[in-house]
C-alpha positions, 0 to 999 in steps of 0.5 A: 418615373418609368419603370425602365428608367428606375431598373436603369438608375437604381439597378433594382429589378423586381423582375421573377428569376429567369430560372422561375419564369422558366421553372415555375414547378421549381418554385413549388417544389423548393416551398414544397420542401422548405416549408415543412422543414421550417416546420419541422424546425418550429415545432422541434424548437417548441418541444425542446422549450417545453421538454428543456431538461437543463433548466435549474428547477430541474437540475438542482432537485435531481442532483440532490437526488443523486447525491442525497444531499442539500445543494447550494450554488452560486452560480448556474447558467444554461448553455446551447452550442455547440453542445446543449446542457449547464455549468453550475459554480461553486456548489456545496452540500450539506446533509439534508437530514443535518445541515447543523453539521459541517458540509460533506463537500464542495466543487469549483464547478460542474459541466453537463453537456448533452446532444442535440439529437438525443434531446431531438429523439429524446434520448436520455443520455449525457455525452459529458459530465465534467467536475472540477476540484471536487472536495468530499470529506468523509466522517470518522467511523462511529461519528454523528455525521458518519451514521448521517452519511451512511445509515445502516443500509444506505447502500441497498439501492444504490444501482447507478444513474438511470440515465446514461453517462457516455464520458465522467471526468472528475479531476483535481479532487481532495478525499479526505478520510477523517480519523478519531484524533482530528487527523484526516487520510487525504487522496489528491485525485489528479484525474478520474475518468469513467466511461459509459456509466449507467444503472445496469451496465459496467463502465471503465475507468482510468484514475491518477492519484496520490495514495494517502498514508504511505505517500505514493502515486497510484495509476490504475485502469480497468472496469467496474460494474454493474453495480448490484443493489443490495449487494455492493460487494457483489460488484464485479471490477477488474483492472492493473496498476502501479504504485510508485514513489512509495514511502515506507518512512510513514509506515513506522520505523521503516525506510526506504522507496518502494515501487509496486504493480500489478493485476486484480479481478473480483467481486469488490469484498473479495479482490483477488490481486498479484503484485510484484514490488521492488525496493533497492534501499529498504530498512528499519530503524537504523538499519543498513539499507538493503535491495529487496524483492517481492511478491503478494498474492491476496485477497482485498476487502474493497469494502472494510479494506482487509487483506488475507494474505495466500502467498508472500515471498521476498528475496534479498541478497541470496535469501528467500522468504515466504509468508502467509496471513492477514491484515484486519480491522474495522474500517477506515481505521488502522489494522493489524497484521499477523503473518507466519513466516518460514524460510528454508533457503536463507542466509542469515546475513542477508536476513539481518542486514535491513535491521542492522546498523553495522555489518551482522556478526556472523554469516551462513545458511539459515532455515527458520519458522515464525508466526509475527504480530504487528499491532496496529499503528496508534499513539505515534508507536514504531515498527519494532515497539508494534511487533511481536514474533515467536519462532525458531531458527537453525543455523548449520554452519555459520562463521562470525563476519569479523576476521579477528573474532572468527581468528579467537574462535578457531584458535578457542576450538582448537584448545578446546580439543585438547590442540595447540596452537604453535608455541610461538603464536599461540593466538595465531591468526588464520589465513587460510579461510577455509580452515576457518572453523564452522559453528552451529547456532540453534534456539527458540527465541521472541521478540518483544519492544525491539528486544529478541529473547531466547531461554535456550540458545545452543551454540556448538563448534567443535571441540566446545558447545554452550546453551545461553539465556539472554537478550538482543537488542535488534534497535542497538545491537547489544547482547547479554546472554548468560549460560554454560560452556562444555568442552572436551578438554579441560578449563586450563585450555580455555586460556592461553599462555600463563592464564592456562597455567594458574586454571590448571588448579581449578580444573577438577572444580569444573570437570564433570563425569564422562566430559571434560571442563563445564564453565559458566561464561557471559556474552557482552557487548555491542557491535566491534565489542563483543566479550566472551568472558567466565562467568564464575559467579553465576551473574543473573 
């Protein structure tokens, strides 16, 4: 067959292009260029082979490396577009200088993507780094396995990794902190992403997560680093934060929802932090819940998790209180707090409302001054068991909160003068408040397992004064105060009616030089039944 005839019949022509019989020099130009490329691309290929950082012998020595632990993997497979880099499944580890004991940790799995023309110019650097359902269990202090973890300077050269980490997502991750008794603090860490980590360098971060004990939701963004080796306090972080949904009811016999945010910058053994919170229903025990307010400037541990407090302050109603202390103890364990307290602009039933189940029994200013102690929280023991206070208070003018006892002590200060009601309602009833009378409340008390007790309470209103000894329970509200009441009249005006009438001859038996009666009296009762009543014989 002739050529033609084939061209004609099978449409194939091995003919040159019109376009390199025309151009030959086009031809050895585009070899000229595509030929060196392809080279290029051989070679390129061969040196990536050669230097391939992704393969399992190599991954798996530097993670242990990295981690200081004995890895295991189920899973391992390579990946190339359109990022290079690995997926590994099911990780754990296991200490490598005890692998008798429990592992310290697992993942689901571990993504590492890189770059082709970091790998290309050889560039030590991973674009991402992506954990999923990390799980790290933390020993409790003192234990085999803590000592295993974390050896007495472990930390020394702990500096970040060499090579650059542009993108570290670590999301629905457990860390839990084991205690002593077999219980655990555990953090649900919903997302942490962490930019631009690398040895030497300060990286950002954001993290979502769940606070361990009291449950809350904490959201925080800022910066850490460089980490310093040899120093890991010494490393700088800034950031703000909210802590929202926080239940007190895991604090012990606290209540209410408490919401907090603010801001902190410092070395991380000594964060310095402002914080503003707010909790509308706050109370203890079986109080009344009660809206309170706050602030907190202080000084944070990161590294042992003790607090120095500079500056507290918390408003409710009207009331404002300040405060200063600490929150110490060794780590990962709980701590104690000691706070000193002192208020110059305070009403007293405010201050008592979160403690009381009723309404408080009397009303006015209050300035007080106290140092509180608050043990640490073991053996299942509540808020008001773990507190101890000393201090002193002043109330100026208080009036009892309920209309019929504040009625009784009005009239009983009239009598006490030496005045007398109108004859036909000797126990007649106030109207008017403001002739209500004031009364004075003054004493130096403690508080001990839930029980406030004062060896000098003095009481005064005119016309009558008394100093009691006793005890208050803060858990029901019932009172037992014993002591001596002096009045300017004498005991027959205590009474009314015939009671006075059959006083009038005990009279000279409780008069005293240059004063009028001096009776003994006990104060009884709970709350909507407290008794005032002659203590005649004296009862301890």
């Amino acid at each position: 067959m002739k050529a033609g005839s084939f061209v004609k019949e099978t449409g194939t022509n091995f003919a040159a292009p019109s376009f390199v019989r025309r151009h030959p020099k086009g031809l050895l130009w585009t070899l000229g260029v595509a030929i060196p490329l392809l080279a290029l691309l051989v070679i390129g290929i061969h040196v990536v082979d050669q230097h391939w950082p992704y393969r399992y012998r190599n991954v798996k020595p530097l993670l242990e490396h990295l981690l200081a632990s004995r890895i295991t993997v189920s899973a391992y497979h390579r990946t190339y577009f359109p990022h290079p880099g690995f997926v590994a499944e099911a990780l754990t580890l296991r200490r490598a200088t005890a692998p008798d004991l429990p592992p310290i940790g697992s993942t689901e799995n571990l993504i590492v993507q890189g770059s082709w023309l970091d790998m290309l110019l050889f560039r030590k650097r991973v674009r991402l780094v992506d954990i999923k359902r990390l799980h790290v269990v933390v020993p409790p202090a003192g234990s085999r396995a803590m000592q295993e973890d974390f050896p007495p300077g472990s930390s020394m050269d702990f500096a970040g990794p060499e090579i650059a980490v542009e993108k570290l997502v670590i999301h629905e991750a457990v860390l839990d902190l084991m205690r002593k008794d077999g219980n655990r603090y555990t953090y649900a860490i919903r997302e942490l992403v962490m930019r631009n980590v690398q040895q030497g360098q300060a990286a950002s971060y954001i993290v979502d997560m769940q606070n361990a004990s009291p449950a809350g939701h904490i959201q925080a963004s800022g910066s850490f680093g460089p980490v310093t080796p040899k120093n890991l306090g010494g490393t700088r972080l800034s950031g703000s934060f909210t802590f929202t949904s926080v239940h007190l009811d895991q604090i012990g016999e606290l209540h209410g929802i408490l919401t907090s945010e603010g801001q902190f910058s410092g070395a991380l053994d000594a964060i310095e932090l402002f914080a503003t919170t707010s909790t509308p229903d706050f109370a203890v025990e079986n109080g009344q819940a009660t809206p309170v307010n706050g602030s907190v400037q202080c000084t944070v541990n990161g590294l042992t998790g003790n607090v120095i407090l500079h500056r507290i302050e918390v408003q409710t109603g009207k009331s404002t209180v300040q405060a200063e202390g600490s929150v110490t103890g060794p780590a990962n364990l709980p701590k104690v707090t000691d706070l000193d307290l002192k208020s110059t602009k305070a009403r007293v039933q405010d201050l008592m409302r979160p403690f009381l189940h009723n309404d408080p029994p009397v009303a006015g200013a209050v300035s007080l001054k106290a140092h509180a102690h608050l043990a640490a929280q073991e053996d299942g023991a509540g808020f008001l068991k773990r507190l101890t206070m000393d201090g002193g208070f002043v109330l100026p003018s208080d009036r009892a909160t309920n209309p019929k006892t504040e009625t009784t002590l009005t009239n009983f200060s009239e009598r006490a003068q030496g005045l007398k009601p109108p004859k036909d309602d000797p126990d007649h009833a106030q109207t008017d408040p403001a002739s209500d009378v004031l009364s004075s409340l003054v004493g130096q008390v403690k508080v001990r397992d839930g029980v406030v007790s004062t060896e000098r309470l003095t009481f005064a209103m005119p016309g009558a004064s008394a100093d009691l000894n006793g005890t208050y329970s803060l858990e029901n509200g019932s009172v037992y105060l014993l002591g001596n009441l002096k009045m300017e009249s004498d005991i027959s005006h205590a009474a009314t009616g015939f009671k006075s009438v059959l006083l009038k001859p005990l009279a000279p038996f409780f008069k005293r030089k240059h004063a009028g009666a001096v009776v003994p009296i006990a104060v009884t009762g709970g709350p909507g039944d407290y008794k005032v009543s002659q203590n005649l014989l004296h009862d301890k």
